[in-house]
Backbone as ProteinMPNN parsed JSONL, in Angstrom:
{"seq_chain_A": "XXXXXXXXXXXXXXXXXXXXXXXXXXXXXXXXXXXXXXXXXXXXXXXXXXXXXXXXXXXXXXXXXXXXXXXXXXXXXXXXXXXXXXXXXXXXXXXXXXXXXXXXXXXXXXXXXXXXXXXXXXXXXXXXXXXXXXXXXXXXXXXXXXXXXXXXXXXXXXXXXXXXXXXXXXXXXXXXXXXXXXXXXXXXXXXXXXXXXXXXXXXXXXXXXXX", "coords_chain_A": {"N_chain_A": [[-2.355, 22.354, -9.903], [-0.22, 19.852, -9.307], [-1.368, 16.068, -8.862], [-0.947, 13.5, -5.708], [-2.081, 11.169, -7.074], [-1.428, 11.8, -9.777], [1.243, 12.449, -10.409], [1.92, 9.493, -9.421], [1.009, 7.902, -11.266], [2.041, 9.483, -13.936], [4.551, 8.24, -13.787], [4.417, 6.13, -13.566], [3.825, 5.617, -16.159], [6.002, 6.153, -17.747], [7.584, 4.13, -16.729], [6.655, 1.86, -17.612], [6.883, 2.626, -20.978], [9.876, 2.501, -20.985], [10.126, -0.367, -20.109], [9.13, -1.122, -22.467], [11.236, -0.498, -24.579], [13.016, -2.034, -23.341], [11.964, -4.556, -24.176], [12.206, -3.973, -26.908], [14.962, -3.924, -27.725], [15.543, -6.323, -26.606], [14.578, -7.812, -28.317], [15.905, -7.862, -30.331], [18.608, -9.139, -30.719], [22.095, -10.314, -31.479], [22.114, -13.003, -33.599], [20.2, -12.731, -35.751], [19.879, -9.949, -35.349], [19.846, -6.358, -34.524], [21.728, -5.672, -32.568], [24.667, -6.127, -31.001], [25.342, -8.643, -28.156], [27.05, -6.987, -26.188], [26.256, -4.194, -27.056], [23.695, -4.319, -26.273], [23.855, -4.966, -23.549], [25.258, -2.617, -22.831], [22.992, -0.552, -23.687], [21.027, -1.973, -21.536], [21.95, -0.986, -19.11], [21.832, 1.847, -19.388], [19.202, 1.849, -19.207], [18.278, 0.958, -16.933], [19.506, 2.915, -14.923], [18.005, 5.168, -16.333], [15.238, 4.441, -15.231], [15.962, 4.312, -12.071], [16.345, 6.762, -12.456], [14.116, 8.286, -13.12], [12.337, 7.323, -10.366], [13.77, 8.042, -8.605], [12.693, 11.009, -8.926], [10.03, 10.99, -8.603], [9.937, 9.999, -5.885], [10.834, 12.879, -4.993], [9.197, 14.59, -5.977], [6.875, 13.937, -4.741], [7.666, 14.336, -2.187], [7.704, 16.805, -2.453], [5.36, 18.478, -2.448], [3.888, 17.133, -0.887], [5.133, 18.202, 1.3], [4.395, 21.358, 0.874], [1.614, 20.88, 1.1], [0.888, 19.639, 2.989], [-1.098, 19.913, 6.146], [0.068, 19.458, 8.389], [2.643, 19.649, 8.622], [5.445, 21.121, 8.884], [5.661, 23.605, 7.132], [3.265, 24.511, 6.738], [2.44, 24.815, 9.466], [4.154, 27.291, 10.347], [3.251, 28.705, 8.007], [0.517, 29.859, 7.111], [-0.602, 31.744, 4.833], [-0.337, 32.014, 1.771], [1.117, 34.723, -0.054], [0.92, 34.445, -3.046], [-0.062, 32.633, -5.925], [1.406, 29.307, -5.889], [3.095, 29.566, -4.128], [3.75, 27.982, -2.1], [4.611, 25.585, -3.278], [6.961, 26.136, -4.128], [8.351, 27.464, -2.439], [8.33, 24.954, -0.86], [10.114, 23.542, -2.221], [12.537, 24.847, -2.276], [12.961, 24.401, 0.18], [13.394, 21.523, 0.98], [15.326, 20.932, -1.251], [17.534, 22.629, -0.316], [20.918, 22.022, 1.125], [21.239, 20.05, 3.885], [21.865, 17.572, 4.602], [24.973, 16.212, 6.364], [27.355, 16.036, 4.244], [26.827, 18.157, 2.915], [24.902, 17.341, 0.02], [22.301, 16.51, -1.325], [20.439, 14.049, -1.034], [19.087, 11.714, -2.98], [18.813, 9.377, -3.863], [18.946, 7.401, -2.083], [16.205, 5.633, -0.432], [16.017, 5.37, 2.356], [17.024, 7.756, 3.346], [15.139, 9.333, 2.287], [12.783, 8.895, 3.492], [13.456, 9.686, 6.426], [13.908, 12.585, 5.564], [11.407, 13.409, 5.446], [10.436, 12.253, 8.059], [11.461, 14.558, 9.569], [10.54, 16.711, 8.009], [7.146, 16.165, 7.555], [3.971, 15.869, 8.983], [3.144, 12.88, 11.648], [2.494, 9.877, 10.603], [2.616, 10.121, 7.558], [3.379, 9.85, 4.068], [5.525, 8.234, 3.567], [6.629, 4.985, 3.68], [7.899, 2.207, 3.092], [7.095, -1.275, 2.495], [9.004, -3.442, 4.523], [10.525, -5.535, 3.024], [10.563, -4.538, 0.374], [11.933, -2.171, 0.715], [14.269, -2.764, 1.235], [14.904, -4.16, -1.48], [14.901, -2.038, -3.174], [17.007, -1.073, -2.09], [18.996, -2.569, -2.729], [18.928, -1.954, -5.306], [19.648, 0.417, -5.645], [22.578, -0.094, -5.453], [23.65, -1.476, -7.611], [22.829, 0.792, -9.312], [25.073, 2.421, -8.635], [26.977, 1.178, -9.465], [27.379, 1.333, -11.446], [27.2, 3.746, -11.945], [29.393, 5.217, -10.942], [32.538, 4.678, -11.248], [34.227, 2.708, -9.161], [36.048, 1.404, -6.748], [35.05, 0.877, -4.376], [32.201, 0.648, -5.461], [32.022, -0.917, -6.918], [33.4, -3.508, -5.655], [30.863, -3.266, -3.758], [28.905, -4.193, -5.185], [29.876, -6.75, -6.34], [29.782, -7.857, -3.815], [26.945, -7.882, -3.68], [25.576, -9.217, -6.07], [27.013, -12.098, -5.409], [25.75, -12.937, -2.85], [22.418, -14.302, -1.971], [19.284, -12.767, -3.394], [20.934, -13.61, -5.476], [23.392, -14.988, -5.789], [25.523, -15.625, -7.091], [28.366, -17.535, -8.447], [32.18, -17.551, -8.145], [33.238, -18.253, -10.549], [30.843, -17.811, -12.205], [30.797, -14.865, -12.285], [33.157, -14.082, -13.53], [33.761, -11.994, -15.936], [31.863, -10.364, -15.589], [29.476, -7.672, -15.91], [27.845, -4.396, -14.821], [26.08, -4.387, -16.636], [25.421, -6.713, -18.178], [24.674, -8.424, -16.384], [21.791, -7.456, -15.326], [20.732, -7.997, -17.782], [21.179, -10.344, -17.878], [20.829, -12.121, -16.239], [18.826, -13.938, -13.94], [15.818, -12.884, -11.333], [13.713, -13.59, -9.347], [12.259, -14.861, -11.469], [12.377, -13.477, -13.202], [14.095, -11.497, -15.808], [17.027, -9.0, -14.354], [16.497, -6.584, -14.962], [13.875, -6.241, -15.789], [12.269, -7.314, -13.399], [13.526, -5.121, -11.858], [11.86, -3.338, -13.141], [9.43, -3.84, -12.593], [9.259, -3.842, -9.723], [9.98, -1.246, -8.868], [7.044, -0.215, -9.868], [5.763, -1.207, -8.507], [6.747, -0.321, -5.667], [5.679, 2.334, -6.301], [3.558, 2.763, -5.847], [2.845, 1.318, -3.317], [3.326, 3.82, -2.005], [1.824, 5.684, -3.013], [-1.334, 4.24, -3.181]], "CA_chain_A": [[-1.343, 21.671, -9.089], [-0.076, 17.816, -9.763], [-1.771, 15.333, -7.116], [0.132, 12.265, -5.404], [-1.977, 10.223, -7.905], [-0.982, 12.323, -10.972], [2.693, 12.178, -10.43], [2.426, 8.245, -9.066], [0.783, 7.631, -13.11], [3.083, 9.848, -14.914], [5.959, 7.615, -13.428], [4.223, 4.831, -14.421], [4.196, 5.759, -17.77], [7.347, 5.988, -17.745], [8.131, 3.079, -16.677], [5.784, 1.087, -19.175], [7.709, 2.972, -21.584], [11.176, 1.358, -20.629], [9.473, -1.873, -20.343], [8.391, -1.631, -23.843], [12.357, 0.159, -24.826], [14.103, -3.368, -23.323], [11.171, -5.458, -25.333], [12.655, -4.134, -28.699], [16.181, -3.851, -27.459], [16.135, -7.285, -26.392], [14.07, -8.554, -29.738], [16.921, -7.25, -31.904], [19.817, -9.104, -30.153], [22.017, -12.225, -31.949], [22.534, -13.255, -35.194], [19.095, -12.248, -37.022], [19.051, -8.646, -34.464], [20.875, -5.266, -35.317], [22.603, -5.561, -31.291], [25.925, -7.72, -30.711], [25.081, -8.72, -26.94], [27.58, -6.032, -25.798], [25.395, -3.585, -26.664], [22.183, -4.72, -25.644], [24.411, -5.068, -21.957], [25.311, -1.308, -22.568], [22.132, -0.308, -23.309], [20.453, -2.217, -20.066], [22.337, -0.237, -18.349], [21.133, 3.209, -19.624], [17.525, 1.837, -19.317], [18.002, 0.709, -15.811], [19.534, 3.927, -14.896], [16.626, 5.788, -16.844], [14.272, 3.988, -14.403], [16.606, 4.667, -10.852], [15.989, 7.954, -12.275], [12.219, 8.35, -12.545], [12.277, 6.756, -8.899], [14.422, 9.361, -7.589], [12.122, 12.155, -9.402], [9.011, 10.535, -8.174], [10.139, 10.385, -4.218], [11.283, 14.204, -4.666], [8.373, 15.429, -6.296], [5.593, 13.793, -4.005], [7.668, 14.99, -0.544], [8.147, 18.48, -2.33], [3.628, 18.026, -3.232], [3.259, 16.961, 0.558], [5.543, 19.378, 2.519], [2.88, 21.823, 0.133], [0.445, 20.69, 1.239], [0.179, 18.775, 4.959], [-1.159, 20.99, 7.344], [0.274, 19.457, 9.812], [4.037, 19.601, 8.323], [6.613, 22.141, 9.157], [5.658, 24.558, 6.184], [2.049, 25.149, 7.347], [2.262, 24.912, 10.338], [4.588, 27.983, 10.018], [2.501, 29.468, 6.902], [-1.176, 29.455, 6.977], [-1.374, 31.579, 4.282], [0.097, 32.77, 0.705], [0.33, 35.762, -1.219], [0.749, 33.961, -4.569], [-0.196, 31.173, -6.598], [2.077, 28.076, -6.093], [4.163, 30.287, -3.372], [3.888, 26.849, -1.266], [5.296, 24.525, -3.565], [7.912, 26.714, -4.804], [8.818, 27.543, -0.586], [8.412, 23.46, 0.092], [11.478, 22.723, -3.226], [13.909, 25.479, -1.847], [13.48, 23.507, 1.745], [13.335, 20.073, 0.277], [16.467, 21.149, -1.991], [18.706, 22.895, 0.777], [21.866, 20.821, 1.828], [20.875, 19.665, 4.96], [22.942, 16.717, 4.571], [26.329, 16.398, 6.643], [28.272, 15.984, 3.138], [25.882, 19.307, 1.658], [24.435, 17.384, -0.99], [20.688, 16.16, -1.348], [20.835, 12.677, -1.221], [17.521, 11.401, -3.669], [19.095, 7.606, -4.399], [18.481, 6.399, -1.027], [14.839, 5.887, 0.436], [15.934, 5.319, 3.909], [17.403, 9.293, 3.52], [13.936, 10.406, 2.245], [11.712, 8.981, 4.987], [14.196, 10.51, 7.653], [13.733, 14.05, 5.695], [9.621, 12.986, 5.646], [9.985, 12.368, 9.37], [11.87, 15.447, 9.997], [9.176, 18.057, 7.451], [6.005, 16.185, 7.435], [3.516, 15.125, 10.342], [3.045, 11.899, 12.088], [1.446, 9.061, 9.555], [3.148, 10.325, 6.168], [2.885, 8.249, 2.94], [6.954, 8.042, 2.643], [7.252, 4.531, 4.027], [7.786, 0.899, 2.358], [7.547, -2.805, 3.414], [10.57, -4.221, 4.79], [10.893, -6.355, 1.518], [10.591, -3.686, -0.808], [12.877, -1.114, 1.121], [15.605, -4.168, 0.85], [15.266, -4.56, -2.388], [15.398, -0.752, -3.216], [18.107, -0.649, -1.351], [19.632, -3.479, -4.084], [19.039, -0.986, -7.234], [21.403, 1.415, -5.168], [24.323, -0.721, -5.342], [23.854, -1.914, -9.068], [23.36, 1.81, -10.006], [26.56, 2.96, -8.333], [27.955, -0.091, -10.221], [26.918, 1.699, -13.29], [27.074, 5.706, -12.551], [30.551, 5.629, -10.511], [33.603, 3.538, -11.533], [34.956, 2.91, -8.333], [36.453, 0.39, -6.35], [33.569, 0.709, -3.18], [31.302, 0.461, -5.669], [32.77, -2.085, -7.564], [32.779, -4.171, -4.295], [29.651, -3.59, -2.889], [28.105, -4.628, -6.447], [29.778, -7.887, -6.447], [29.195, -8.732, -3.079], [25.495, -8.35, -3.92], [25.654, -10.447, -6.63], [27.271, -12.926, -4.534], [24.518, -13.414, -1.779], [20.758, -14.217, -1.759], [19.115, -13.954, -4.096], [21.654, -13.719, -7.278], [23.813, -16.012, -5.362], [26.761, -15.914, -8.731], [29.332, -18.388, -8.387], [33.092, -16.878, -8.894], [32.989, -18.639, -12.286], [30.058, -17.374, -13.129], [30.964, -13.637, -12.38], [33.779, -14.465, -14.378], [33.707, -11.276, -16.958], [30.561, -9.58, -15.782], [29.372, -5.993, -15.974], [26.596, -4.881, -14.48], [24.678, -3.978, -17.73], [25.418, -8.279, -18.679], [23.802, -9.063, -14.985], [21.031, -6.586, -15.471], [20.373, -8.437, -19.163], [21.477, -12.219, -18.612], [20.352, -12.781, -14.742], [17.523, -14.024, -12.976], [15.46, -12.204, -10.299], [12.855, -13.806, -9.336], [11.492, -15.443, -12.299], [12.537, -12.762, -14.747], [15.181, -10.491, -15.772], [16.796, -8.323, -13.61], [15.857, -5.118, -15.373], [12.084, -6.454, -15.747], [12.385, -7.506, -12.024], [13.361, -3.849, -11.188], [10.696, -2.249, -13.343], [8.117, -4.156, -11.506], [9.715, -3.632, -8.129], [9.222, 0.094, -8.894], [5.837, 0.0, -9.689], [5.183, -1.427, -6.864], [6.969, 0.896, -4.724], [5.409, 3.535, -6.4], [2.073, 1.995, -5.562], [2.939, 1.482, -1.85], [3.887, 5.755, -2.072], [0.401, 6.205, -3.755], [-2.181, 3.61, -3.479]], "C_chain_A": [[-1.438, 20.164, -9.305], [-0.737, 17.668, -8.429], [-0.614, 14.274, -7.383], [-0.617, 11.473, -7.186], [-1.521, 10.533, -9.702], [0.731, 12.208, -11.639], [2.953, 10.675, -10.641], [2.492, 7.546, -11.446], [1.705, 7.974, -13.949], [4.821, 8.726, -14.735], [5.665, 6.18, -13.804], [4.298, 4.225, -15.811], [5.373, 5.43, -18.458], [7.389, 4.436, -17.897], [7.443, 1.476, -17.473], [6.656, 1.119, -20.144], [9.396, 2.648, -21.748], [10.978, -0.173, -20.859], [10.016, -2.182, -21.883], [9.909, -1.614, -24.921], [13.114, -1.552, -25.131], [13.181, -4.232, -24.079], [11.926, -5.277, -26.432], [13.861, -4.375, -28.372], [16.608, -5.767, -27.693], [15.589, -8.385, -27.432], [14.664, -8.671, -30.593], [18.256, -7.38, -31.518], [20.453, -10.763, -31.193], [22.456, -11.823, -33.443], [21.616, -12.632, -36.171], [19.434, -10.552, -36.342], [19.801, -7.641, -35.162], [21.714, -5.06, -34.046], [23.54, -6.509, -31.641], [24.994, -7.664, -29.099], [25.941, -7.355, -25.919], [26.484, -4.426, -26.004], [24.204, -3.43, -26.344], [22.777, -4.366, -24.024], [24.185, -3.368, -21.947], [24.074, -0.161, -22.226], [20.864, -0.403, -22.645], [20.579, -1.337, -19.377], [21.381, 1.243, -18.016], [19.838, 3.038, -19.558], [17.209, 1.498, -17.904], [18.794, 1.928, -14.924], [18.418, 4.789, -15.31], [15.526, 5.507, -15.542], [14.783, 4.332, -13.078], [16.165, 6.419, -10.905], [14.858, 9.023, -12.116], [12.075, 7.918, -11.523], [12.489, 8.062, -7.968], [13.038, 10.469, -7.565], [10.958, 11.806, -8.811], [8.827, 10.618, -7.313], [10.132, 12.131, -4.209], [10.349, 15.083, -5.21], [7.25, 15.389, -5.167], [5.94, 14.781, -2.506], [7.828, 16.402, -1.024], [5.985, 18.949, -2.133], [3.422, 18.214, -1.749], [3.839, 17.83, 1.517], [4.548, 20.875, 1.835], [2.021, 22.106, 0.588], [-0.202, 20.122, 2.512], [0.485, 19.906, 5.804], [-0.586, 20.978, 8.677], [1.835, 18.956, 9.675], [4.154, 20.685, 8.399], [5.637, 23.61, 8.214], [4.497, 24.952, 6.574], [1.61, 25.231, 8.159], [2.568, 26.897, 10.531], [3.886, 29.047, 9.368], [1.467, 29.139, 6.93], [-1.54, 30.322, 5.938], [-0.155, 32.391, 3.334], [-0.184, 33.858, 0.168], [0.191, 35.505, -2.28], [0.766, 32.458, -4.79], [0.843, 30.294, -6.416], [3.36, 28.725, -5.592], [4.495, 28.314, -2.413], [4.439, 25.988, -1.721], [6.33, 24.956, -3.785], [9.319, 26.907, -3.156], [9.25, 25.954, -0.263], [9.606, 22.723, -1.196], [12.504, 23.839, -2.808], [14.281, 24.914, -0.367], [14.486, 22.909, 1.664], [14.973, 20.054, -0.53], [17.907, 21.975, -0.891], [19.59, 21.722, 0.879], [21.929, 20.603, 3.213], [21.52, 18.324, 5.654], [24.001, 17.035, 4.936], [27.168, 16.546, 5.82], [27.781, 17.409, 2.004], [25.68, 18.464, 0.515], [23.142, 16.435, -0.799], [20.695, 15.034, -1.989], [19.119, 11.855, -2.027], [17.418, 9.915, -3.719], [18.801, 6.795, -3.191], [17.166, 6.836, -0.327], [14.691, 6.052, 1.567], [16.813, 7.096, 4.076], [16.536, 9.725, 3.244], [13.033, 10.161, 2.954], [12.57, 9.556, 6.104], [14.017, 11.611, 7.27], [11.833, 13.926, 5.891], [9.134, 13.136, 7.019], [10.484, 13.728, 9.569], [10.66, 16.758, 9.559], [8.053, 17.556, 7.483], [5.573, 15.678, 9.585], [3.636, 13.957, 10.229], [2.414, 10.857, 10.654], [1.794, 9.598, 8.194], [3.304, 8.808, 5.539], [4.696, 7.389, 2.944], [7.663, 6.442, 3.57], [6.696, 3.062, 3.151], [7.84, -0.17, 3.087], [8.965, -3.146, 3.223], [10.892, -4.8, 3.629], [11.331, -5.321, 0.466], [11.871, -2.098, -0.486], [14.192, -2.088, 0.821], [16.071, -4.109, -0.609], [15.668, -3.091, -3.467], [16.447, -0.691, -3.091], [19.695, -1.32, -2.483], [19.998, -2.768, -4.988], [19.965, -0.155, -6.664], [22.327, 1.001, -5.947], [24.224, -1.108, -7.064], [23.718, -0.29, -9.345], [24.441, 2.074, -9.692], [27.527, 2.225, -9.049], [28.275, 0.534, -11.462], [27.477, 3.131, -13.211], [29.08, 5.746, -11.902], [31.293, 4.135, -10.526], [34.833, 3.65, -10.202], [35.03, 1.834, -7.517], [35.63, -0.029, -5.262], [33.025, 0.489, -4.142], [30.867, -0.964, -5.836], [32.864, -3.206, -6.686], [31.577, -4.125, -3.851], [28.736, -4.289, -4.203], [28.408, -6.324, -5.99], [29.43, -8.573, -5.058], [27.679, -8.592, -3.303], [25.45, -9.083, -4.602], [25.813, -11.891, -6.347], [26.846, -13.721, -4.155], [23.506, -13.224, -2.739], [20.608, -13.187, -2.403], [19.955, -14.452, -5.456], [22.547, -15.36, -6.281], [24.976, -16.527, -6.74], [27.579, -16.725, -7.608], [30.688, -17.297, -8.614], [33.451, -16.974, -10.673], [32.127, -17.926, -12.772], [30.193, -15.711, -13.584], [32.038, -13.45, -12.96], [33.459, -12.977, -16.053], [32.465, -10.051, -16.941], [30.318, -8.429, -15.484], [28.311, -5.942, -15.751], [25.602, -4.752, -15.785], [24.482, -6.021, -18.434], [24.697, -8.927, -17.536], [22.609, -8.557, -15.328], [20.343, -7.31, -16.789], [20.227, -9.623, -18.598], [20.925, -12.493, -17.485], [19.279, -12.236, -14.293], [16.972, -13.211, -11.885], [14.048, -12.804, -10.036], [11.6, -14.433, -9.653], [11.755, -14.412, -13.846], [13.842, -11.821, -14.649], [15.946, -9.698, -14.415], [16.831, -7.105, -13.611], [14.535, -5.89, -15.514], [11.984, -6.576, -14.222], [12.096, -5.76, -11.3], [12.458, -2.897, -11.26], [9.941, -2.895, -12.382], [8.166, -3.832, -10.438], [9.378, -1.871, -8.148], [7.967, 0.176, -9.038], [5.436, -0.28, -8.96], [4.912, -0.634, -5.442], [6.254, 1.952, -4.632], [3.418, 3.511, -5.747], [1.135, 1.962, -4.05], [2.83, 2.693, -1.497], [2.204, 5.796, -1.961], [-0.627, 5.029, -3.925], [-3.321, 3.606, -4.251]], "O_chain_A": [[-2.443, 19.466, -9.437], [-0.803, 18.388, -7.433], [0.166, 14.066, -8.313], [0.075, 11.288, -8.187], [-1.356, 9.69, -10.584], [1.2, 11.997, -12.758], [3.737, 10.266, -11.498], [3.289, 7.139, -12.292], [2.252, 7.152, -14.684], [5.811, 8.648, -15.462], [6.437, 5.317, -14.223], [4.592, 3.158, -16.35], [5.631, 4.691, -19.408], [7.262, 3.744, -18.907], [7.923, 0.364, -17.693], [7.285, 0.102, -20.439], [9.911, 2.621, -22.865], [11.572, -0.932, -21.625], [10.832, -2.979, -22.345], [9.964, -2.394, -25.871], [13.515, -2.115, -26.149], [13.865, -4.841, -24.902], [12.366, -6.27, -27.011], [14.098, -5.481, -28.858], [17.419, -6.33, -28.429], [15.986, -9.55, -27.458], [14.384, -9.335, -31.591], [19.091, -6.489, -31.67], [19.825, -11.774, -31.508], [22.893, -10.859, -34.072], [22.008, -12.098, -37.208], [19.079, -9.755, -37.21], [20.358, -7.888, -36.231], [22.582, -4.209, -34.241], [23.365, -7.481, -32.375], [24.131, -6.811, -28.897], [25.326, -6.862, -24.973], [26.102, -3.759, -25.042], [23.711, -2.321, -26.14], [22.162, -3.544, -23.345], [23.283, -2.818, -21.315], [23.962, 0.648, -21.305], [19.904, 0.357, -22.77], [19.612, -0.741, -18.903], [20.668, 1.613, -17.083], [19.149, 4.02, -19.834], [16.05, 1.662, -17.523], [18.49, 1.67, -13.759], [17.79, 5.19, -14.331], [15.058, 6.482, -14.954], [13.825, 4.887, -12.542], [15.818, 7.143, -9.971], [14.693, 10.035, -11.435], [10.876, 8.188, -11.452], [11.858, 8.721, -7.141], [12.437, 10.751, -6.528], [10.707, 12.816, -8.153], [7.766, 11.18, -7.039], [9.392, 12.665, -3.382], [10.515, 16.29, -5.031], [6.746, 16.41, -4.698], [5.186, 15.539, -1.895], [8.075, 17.255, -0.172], [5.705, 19.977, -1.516], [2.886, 19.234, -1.314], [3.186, 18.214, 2.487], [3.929, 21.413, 2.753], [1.505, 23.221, 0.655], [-1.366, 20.136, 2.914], [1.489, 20.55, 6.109], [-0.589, 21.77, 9.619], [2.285, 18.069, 10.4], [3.244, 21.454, 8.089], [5.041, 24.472, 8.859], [4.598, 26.137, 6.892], [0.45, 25.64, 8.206], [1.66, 27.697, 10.759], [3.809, 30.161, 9.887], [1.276, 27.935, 6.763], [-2.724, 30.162, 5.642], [0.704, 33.136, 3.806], [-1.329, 34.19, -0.138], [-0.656, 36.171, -2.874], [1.289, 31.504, -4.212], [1.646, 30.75, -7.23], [4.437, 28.641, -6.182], [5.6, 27.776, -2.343], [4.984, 25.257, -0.894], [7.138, 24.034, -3.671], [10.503, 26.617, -2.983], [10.242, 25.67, 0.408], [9.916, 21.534, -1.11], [13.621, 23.486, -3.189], [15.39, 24.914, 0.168], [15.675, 23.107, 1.912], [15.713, 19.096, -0.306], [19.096, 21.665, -0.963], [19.157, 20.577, 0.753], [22.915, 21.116, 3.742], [21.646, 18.089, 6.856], [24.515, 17.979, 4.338], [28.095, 17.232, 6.25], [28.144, 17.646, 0.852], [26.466, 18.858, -0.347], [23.23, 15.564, 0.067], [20.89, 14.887, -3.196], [18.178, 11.562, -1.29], [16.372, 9.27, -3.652], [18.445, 5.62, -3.282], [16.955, 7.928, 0.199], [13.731, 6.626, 2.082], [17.127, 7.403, 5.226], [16.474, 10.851, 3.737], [12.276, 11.092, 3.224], [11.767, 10.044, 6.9], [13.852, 12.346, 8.244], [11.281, 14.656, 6.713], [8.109, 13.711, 7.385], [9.466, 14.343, 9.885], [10.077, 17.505, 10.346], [7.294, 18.525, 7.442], [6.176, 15.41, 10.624], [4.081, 13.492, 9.179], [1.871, 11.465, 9.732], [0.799, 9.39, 7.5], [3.345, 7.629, 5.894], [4.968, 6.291, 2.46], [8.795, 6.474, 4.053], [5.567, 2.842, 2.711], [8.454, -0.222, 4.152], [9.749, -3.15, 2.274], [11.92, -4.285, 3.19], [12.386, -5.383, -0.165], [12.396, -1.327, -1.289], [15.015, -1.747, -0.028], [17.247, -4.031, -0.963], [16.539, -3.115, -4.337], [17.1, -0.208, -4.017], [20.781, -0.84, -2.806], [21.113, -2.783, -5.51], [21.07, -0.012, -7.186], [22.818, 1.567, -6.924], [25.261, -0.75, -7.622], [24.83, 0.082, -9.719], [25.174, 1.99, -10.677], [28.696, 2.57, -9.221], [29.177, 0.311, -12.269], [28.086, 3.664, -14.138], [29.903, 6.353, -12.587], [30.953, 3.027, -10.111], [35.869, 4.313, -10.169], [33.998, 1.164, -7.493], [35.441, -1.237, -5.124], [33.26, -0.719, -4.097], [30.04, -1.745, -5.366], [32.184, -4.122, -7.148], [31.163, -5.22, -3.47], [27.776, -4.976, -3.854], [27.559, -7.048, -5.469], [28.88, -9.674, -5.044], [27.149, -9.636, -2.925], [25.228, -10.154, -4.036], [25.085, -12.772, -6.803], [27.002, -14.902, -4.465], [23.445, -12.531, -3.754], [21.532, -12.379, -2.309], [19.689, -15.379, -6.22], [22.134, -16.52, -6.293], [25.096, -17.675, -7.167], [27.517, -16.645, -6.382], [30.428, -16.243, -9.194], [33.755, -16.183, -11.566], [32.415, -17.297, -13.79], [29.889, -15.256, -14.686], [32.144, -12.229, -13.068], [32.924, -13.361, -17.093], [32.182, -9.2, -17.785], [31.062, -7.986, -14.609], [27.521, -6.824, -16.087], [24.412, -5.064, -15.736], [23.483, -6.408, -19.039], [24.114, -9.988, -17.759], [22.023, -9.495, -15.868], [19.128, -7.113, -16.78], [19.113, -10.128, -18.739], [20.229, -13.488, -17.687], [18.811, -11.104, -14.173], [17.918, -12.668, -11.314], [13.174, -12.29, -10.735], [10.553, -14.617, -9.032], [11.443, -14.581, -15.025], [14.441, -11.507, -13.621], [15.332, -9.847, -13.358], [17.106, -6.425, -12.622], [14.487, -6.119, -14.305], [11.429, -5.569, -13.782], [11.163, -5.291, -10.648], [12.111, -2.04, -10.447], [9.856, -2.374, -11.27], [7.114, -3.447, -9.928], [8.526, -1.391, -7.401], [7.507, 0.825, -8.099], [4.522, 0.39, -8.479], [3.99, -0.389, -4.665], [6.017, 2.571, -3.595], [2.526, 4.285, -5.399], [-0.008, 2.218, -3.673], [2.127, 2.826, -0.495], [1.549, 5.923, -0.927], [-0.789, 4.816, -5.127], [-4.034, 2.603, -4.293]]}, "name": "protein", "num_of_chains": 1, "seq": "XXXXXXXXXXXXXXXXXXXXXXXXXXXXXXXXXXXXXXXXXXXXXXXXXXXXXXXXXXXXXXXXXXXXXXXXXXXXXXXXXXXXXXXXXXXXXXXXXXXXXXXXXXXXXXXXXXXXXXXXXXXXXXXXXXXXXXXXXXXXXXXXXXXXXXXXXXXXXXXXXXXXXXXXXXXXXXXXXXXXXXXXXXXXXXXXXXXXXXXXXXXXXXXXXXX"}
């Protein structure tokens, strides 16, 4: 059976692995590179997506690991004991996976929807919660993925007003032509990119999850 810290690593990997993806990507952009800047933007995108998506997989594996496994969550309280091997994890992803959600569908992209299912299946003192800062800024990669996965006019709005405000803080000039995979490439966060920004901000998270 995976542990928390087996999963937290493998996601780290990952996300090393992206790191290392936008390193060449963005080594091979320009006049000497084999990218125009257009697709370097394009393929930000798909690398900062890639990473939203190891996030997701990472939250939904550990609370499927811990409803599993906490004795003092729903599932064992219930079950104290199996007839087969890896009956408990298999029982705690047909929960975990139910539509339980008012809209039926199993919402993974937002964190503040997986500590509310955390509070609802695990006990008291569960791992599934982040600092105020870092739930915020989570909450950020939302709105730039939706920017990216659904072409839609909410999205499309809530993107640029992030951009907007604190901390991107764009000018109308400056947003002047921009997509998020050209924000995601060309703008600041912090001191760096804001795909390097986000990897780090995940590892972090994942860190906070799994110390």
């Amino acid at each position: 059976m995976a542990t928390p810290e087996s999963i937290r690593d493998e996601f780290l990997d990952s996300i090393a692995h992206i790191r290392q993806a936008f390193l060449k990507v963005s080594g091979n952009v320009g006049r000497n590179g084999i990218f125009t800047f257009p697709d370097v933007h394009k393929l930000s995108e798909g690398l900062f997506i890639s990473a939203l998506t190891y996030w997701e997989a990472v939250c939904r594996d550990l609370l499927i690991l811990e409803l599993a496994t906490d004795t003092s969550g729903i599932l064992r309280k219930e079950i104290t004991k199996f007839r087969t091997k890896g009956a408990a994890l298999r029982l705690a992803e047909r929960i975990l996976n139910h539509p339980d959600h008012p809209e039926k569908f199993i919402e993974w992209s937002s964190f503040n929807s997986i500590e509310s299912r955390a509070n609802i299946f695990l006990g008291a003192g569960h791992r599934f919660k982040l600092t105020q800062a870092t739930s915020a800024d989570i909450a950020k990669l939302k709105r730039i993925r939706n920017a990216i996965a659904h072409k839609s006019d909410k999205a499309w709005s809530s993107f640029v007003s992030l951009i907007s405000s604190a901390p991107f803080n764009m000018t109308p000039s400056q947003r002047k032509g921009i997509t998020p995979g050209r924000f995601i490439y060309s703008n600041q966060w912090n001191g760096n990119t804001v795909l390097s920004q986000t990897l780090n901000l995940l590892e972090n998270a994942v860190r906070e999850l799994v110390p």
